[in-house]
Predicted model as a PDB file, atoms N, CA, C, CB and O in Angstrom, pLDDT in the B-factor column:
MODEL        1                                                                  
ATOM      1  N   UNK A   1       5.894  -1.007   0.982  1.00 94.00           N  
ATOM      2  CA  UNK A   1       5.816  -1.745   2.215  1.00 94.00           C  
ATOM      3  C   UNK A   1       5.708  -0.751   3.362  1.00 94.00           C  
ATOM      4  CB  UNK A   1       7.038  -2.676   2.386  1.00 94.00           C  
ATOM      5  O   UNK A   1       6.057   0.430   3.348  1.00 94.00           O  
ATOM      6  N   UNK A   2       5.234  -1.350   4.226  1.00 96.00           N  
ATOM      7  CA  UNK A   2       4.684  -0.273   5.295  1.00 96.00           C  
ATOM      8  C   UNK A   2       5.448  -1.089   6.747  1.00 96.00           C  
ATOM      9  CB  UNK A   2       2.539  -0.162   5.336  1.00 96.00           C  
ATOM     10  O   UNK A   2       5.247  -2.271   7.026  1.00 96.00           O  
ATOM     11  N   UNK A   3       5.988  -0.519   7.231  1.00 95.00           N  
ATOM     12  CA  UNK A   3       6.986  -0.887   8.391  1.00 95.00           C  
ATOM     13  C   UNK A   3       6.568  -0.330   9.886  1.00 95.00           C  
ATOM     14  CB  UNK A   3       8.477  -0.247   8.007  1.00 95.00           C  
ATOM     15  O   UNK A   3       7.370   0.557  10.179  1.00 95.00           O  
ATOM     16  N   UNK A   4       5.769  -0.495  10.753  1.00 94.00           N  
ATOM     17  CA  UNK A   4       5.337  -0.116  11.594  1.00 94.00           C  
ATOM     18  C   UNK A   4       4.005  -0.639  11.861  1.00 94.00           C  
ATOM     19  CB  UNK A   4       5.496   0.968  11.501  1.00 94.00           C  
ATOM     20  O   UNK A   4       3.530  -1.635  11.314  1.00 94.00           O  
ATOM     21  N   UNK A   5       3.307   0.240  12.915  1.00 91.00           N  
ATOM     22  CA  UNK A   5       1.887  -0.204  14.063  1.00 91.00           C  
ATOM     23  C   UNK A   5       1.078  -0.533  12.529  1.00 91.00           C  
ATOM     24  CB  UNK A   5       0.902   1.532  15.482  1.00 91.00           C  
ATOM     25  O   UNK A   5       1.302  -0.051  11.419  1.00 91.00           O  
ATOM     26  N   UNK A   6       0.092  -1.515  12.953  1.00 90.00           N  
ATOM     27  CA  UNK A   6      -0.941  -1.279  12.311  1.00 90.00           C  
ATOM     28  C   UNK A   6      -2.159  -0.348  11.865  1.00 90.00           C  
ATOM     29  CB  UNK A   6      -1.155  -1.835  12.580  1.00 90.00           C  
ATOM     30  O   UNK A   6      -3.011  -0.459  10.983  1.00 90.00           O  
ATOM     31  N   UNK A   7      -1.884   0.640  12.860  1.00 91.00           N  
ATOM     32  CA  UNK A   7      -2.665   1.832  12.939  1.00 91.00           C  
ATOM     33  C   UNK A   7      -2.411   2.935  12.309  1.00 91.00           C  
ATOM     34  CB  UNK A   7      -2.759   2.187  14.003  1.00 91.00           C  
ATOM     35  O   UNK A   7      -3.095   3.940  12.116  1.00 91.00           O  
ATOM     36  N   UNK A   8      -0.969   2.541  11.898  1.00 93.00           N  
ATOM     37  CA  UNK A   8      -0.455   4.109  11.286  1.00 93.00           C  
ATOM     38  C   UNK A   8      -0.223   3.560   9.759  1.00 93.00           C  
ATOM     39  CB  UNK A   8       1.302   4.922  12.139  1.00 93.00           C  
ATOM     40  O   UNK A   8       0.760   3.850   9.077  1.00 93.00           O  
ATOM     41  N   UNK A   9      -1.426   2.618   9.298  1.00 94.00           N  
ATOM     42  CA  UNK A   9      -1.046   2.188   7.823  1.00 94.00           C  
ATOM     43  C   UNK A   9      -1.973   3.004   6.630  1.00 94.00           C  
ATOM     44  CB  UNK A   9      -1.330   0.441   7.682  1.00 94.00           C  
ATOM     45  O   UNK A   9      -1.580   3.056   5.465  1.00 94.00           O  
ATOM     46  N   UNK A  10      -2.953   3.486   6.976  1.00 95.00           N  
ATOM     47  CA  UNK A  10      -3.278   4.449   6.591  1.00 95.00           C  
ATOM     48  C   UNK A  10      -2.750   5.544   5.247  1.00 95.00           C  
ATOM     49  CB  UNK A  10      -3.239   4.777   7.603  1.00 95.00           C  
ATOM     50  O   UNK A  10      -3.072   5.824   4.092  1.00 95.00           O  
ATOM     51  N   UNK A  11      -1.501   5.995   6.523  1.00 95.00           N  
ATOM     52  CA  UNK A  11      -0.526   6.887   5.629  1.00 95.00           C  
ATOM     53  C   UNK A  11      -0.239   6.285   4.353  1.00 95.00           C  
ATOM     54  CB  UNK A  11       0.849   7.144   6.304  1.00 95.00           C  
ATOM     55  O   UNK A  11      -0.431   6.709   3.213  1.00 95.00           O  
ATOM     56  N   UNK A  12       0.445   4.813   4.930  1.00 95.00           N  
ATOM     57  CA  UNK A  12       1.074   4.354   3.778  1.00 95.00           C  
ATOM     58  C   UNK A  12      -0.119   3.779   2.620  1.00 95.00           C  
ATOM     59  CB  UNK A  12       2.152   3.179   4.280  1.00 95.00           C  
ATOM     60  O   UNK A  12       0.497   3.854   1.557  1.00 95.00           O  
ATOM     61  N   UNK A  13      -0.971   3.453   2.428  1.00 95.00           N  
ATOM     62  CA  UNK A  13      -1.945   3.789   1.893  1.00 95.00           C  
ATOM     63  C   UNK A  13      -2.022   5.170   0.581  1.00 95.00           C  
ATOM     64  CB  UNK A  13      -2.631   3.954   3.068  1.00 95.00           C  
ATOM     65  O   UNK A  13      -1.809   5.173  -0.631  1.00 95.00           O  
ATOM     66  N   UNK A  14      -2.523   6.459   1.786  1.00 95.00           N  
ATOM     67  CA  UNK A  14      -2.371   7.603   1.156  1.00 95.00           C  
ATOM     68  C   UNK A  14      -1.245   7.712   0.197  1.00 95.00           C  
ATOM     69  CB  UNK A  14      -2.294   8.522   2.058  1.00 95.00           C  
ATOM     70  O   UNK A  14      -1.603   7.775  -0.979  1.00 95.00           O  
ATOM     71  N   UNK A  15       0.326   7.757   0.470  1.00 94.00           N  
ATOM     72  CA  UNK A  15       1.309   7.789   0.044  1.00 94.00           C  
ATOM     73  C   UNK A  15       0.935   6.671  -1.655  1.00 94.00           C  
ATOM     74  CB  UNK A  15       2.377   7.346   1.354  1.00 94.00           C  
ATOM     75  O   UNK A  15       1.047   7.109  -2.800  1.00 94.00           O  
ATOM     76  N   UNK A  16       0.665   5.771  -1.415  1.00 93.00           N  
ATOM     77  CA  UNK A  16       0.862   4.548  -2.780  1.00 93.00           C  
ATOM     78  C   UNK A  16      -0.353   5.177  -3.670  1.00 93.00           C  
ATOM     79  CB  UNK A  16       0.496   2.446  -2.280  1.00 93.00           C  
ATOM     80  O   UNK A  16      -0.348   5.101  -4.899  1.00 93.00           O  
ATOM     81  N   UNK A  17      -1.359   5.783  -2.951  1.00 93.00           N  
ATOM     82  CA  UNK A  17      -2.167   6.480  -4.629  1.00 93.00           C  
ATOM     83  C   UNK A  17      -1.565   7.607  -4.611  1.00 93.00           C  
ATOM     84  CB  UNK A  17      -4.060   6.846  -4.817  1.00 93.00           C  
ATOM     85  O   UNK A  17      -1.066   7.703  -5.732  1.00 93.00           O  
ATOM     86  N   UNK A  18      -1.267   8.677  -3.914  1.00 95.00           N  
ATOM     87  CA  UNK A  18      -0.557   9.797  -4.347  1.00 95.00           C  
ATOM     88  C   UNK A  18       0.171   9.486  -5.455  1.00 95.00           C  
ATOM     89  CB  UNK A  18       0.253  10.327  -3.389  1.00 95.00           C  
ATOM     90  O   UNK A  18      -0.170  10.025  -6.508  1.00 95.00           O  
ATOM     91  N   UNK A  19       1.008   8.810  -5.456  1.00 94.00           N  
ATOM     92  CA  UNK A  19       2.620   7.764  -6.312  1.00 94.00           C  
ATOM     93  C   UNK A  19       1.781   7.250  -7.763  1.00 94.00           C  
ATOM     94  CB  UNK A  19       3.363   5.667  -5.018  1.00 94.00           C  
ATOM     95  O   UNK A  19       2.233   7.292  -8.907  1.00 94.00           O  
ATOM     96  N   UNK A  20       0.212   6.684  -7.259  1.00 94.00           N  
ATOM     97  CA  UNK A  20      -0.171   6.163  -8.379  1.00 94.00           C  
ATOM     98  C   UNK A  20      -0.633   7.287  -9.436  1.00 94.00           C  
ATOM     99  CB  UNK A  20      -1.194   5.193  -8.053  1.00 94.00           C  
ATOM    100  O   UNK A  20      -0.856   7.168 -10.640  1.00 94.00           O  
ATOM    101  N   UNK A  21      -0.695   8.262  -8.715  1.00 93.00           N  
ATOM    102  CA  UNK A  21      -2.035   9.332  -9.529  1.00 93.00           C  
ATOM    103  C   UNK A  21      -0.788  10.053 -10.752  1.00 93.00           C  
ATOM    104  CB  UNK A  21      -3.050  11.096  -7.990  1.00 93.00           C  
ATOM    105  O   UNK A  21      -0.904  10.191 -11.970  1.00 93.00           O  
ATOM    106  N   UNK A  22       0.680  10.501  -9.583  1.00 95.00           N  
ATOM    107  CA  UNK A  22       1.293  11.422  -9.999  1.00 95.00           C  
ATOM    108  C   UNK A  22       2.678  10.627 -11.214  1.00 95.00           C  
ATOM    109  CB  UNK A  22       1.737  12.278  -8.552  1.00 95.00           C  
ATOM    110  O   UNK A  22       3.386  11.372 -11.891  1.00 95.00           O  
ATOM    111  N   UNK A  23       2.823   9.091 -11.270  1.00 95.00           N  
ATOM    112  CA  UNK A  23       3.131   9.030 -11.813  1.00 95.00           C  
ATOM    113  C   UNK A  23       2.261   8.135 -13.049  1.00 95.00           C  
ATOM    114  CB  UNK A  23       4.015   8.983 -11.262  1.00 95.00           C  
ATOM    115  O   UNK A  23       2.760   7.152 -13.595  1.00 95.00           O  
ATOM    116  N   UNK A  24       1.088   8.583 -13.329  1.00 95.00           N  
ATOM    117  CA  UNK A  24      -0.164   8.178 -14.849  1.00 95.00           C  
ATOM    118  C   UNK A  24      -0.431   6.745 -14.239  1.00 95.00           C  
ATOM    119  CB  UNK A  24       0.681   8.042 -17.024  1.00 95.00           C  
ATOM    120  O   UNK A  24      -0.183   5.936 -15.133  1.00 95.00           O  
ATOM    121  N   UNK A  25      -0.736   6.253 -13.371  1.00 95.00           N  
ATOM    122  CA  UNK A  25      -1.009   4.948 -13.034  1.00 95.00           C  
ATOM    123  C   UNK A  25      -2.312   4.791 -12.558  1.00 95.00           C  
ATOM    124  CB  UNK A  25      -0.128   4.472 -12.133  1.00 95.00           C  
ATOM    125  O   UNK A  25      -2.340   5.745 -11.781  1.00 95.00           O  
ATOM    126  N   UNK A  26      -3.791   4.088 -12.437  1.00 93.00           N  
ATOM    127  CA  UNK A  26      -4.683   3.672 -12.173  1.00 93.00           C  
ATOM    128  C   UNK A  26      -5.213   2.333 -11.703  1.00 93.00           C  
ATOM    129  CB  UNK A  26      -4.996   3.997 -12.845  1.00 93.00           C  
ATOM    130  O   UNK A  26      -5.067   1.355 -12.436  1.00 93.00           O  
ATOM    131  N   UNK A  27      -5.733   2.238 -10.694  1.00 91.00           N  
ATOM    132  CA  UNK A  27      -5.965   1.028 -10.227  1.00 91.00           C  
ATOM    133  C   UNK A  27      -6.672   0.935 -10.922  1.00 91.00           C  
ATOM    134  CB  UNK A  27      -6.230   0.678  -9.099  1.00 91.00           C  
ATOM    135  O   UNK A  27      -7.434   1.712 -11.497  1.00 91.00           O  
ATOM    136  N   UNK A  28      -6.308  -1.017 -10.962  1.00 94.00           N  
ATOM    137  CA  UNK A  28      -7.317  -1.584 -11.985  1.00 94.00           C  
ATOM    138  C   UNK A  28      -8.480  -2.979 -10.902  1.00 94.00           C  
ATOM    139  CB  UNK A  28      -6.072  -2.483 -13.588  1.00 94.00           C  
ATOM    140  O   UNK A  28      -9.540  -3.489 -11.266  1.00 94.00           O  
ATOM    141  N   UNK A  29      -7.947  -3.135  -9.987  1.00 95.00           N  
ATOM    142  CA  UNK A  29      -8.419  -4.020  -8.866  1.00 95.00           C  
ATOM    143  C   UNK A  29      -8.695  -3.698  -7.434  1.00 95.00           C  
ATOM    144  CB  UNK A  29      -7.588  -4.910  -8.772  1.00 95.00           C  
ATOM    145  O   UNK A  29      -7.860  -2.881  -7.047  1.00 95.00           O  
ATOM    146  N   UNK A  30      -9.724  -4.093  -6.303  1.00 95.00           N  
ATOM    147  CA  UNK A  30      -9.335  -3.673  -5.412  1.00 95.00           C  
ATOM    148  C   UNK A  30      -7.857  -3.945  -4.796  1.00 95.00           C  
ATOM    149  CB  UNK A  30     -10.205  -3.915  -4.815  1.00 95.00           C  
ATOM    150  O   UNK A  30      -7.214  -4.960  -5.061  1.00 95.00           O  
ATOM    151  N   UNK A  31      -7.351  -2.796  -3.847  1.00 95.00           N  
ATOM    152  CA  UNK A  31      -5.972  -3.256  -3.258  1.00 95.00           C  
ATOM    153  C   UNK A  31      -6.115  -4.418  -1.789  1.00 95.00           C  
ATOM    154  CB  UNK A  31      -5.116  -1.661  -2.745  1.00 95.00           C  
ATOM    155  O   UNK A  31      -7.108  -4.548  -1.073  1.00 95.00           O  
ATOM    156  N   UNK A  32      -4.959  -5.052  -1.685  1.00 96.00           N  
ATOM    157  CA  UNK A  32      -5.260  -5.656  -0.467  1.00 96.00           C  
ATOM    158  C   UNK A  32      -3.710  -5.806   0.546  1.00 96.00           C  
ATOM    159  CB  UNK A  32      -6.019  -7.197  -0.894  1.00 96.00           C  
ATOM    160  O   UNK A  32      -2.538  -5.830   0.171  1.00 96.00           O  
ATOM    161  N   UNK A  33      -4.127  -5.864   1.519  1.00 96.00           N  
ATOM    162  CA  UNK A  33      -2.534  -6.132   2.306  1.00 96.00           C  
ATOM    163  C   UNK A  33      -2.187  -7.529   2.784  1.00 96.00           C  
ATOM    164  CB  UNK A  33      -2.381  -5.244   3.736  1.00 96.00           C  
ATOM    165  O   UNK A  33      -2.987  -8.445   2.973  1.00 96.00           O  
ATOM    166  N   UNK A  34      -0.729  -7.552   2.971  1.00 96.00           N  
ATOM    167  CA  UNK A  34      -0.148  -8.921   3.155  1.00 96.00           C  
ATOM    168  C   UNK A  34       0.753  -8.812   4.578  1.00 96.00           C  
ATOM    169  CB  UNK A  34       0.840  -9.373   1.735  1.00 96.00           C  
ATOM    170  O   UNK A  34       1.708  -8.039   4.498  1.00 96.00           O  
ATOM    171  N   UNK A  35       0.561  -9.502   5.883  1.00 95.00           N  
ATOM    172  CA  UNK A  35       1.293  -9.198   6.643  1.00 95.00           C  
ATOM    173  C   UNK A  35       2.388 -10.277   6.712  1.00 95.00           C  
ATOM    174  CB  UNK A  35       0.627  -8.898   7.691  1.00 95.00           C  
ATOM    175  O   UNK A  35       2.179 -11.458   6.432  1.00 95.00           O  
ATOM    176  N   UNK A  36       3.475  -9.816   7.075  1.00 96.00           N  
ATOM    177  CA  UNK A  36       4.916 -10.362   6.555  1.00 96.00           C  
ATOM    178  C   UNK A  36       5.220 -10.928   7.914  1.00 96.00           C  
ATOM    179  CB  UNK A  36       6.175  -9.133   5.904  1.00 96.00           C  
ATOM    180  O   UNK A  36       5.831 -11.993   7.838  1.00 96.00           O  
ATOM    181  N   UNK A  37       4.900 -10.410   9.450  1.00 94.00           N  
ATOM    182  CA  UNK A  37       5.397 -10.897  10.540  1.00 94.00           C  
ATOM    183  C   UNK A  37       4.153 -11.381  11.632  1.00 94.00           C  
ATOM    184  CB  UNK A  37       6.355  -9.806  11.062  1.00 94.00           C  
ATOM    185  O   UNK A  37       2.958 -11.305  11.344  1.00 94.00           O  
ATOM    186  N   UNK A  38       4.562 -11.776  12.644  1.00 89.00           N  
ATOM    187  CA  UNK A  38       3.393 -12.492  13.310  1.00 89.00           C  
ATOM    188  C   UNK A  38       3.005 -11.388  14.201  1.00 89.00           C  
ATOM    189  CB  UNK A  38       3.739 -13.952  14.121  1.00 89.00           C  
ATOM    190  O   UNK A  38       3.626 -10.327  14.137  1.00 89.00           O  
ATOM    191  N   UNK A  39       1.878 -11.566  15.159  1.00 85.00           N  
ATOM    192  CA  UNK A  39       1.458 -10.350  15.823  1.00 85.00           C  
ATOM    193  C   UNK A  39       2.239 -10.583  16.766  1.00 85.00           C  
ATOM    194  CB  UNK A  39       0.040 -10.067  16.188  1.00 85.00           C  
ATOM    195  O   UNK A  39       2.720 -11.696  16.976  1.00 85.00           O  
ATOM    196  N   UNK A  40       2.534  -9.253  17.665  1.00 89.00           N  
ATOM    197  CA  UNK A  40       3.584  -9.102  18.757  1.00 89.00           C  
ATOM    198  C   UNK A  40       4.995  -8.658  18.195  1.00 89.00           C  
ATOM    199  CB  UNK A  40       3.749 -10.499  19.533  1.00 89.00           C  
ATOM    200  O   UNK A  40       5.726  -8.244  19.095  1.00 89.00           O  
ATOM    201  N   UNK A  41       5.454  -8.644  17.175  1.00 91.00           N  
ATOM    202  CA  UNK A  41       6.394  -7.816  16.390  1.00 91.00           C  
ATOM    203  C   UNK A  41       6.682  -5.973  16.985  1.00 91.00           C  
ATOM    204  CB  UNK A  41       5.641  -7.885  14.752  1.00 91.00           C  
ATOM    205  O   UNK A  41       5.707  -5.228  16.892  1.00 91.00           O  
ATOM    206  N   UNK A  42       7.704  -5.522  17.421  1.00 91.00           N  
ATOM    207  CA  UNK A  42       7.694  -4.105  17.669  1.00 91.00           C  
ATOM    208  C   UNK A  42       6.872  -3.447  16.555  1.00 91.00           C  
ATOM    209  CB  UNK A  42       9.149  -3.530  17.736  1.00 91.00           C  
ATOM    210  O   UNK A  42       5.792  -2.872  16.690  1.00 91.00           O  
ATOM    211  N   UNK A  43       7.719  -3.673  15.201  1.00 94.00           N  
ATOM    212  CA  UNK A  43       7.438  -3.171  14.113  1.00 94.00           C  
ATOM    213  C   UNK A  43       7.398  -3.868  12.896  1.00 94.00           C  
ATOM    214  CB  UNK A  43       8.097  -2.336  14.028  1.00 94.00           C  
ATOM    215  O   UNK A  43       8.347  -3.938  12.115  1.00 94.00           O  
ATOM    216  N   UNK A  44       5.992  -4.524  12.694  1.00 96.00           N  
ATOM    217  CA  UNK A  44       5.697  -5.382  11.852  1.00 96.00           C  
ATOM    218  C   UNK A  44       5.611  -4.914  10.612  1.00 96.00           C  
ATOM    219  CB  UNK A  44       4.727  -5.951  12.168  1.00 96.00           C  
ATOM    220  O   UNK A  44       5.214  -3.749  10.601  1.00 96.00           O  
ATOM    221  N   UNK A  45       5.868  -5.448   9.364  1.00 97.00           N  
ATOM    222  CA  UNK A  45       6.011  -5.159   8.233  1.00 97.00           C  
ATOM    223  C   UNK A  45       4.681  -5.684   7.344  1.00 97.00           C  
ATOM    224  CB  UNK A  45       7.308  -5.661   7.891  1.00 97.00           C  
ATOM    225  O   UNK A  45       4.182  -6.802   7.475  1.00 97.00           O  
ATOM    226  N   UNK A  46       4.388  -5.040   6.767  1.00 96.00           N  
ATOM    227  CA  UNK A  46       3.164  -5.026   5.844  1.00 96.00           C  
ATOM    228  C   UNK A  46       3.428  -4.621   4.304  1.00 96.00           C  
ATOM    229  CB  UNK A  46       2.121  -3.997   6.443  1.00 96.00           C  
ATOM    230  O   UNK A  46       4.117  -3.627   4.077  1.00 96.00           O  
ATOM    231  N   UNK A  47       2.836  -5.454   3.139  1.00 96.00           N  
ATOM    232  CA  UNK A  47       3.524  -4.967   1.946  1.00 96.00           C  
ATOM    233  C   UNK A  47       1.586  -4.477   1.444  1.00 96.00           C  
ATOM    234  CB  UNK A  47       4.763  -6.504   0.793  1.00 96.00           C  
ATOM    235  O   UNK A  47       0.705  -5.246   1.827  1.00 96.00           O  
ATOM    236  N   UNK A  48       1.257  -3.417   0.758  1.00 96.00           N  
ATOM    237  CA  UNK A  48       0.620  -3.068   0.596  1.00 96.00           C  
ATOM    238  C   UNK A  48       0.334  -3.124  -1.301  1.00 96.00           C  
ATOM    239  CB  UNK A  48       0.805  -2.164   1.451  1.00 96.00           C  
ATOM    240  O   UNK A  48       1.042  -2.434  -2.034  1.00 96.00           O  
ATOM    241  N   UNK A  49      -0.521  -3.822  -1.739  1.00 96.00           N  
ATOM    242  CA  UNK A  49      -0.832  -3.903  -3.033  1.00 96.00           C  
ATOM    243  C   UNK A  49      -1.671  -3.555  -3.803  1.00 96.00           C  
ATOM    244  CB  UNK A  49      -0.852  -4.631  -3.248  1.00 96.00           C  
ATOM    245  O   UNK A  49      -2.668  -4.240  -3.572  1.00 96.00           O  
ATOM    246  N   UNK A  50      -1.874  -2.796  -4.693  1.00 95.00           N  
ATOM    247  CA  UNK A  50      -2.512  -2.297  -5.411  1.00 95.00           C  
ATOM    248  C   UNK A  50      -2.093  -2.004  -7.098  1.00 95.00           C  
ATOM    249  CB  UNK A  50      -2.733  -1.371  -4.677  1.00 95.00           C  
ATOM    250  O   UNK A  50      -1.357  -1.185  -7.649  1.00 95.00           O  
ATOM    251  N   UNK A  51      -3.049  -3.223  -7.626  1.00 96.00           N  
ATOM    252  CA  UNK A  51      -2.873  -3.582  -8.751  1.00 96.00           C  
ATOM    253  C   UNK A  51      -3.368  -2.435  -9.782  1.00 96.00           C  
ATOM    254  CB  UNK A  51      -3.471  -4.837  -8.848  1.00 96.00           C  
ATOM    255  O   UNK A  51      -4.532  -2.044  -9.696  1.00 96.00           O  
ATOM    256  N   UNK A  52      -2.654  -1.991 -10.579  1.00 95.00           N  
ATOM    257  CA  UNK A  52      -2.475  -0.771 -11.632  1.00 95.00           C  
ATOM    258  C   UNK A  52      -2.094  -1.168 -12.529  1.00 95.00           C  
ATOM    259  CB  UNK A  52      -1.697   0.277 -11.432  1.00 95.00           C  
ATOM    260  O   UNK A  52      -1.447  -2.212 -12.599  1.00 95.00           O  
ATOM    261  N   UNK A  53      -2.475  -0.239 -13.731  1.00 95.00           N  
ATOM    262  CA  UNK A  53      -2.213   0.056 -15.612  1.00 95.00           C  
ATOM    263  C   UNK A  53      -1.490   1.309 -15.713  1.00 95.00           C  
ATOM    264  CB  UNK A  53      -3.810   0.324 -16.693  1.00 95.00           C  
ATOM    265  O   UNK A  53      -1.818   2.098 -14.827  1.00 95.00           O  
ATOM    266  N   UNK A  54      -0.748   1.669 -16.389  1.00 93.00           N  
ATOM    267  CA  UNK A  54      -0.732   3.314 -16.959  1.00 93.00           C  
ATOM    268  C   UNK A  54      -2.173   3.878 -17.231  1.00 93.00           C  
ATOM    269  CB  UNK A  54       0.130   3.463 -18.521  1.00 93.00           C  
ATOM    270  O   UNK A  54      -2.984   3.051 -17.646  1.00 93.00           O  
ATOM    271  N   UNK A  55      -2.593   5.132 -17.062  1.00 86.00           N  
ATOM    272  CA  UNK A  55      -3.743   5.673 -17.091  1.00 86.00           C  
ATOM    273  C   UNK A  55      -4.032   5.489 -18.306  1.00 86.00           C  
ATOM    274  CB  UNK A  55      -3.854   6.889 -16.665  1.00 86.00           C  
ATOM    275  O   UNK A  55      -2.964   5.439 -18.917  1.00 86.00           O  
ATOM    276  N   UNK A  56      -5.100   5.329 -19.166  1.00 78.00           N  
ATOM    277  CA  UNK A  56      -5.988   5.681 -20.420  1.00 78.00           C  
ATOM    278  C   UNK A  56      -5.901   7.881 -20.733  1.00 78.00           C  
ATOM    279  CB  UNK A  56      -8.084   4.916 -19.806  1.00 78.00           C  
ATOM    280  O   UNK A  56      -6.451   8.850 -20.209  1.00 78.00           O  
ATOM    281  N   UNK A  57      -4.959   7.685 -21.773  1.00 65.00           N  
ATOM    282  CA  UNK A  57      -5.253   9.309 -21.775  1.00 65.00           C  
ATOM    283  C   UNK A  57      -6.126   9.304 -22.601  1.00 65.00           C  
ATOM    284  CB  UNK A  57      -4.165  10.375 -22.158  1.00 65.00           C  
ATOM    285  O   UNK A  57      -6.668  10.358 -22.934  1.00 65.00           O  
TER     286      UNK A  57                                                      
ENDMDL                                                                          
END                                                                             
């Protein structure tokens, strides 16, 4: 989940394949996001998804 601007979601992005690569995981779908609060929120929450397998060795 990504907790902040919409602009700085990116990172959190980067961060969830880093996580996917390093622990044998592969997306198997495109990913998509879900926003959790309405606009005008300081710091709106976003859960970020990306559907994965364990890698094929």
């Amino acid at each position: 989940m990504h907790s902040g601007p919409y602009d700085t979601i990116g990172g959190a992005w980067s961060e969830a394949s880093a996580w996917l690569a390093e622990h044998g995981y592969a997306a198997t779908d495109a990913p998509w996001e879900s926003y959790l609060d309405e606009p005008g929120v300081a710091q709106p929450r976003t859960l970020i998804l990306m559907p994965c397998e364990p890698a094929r060795r």
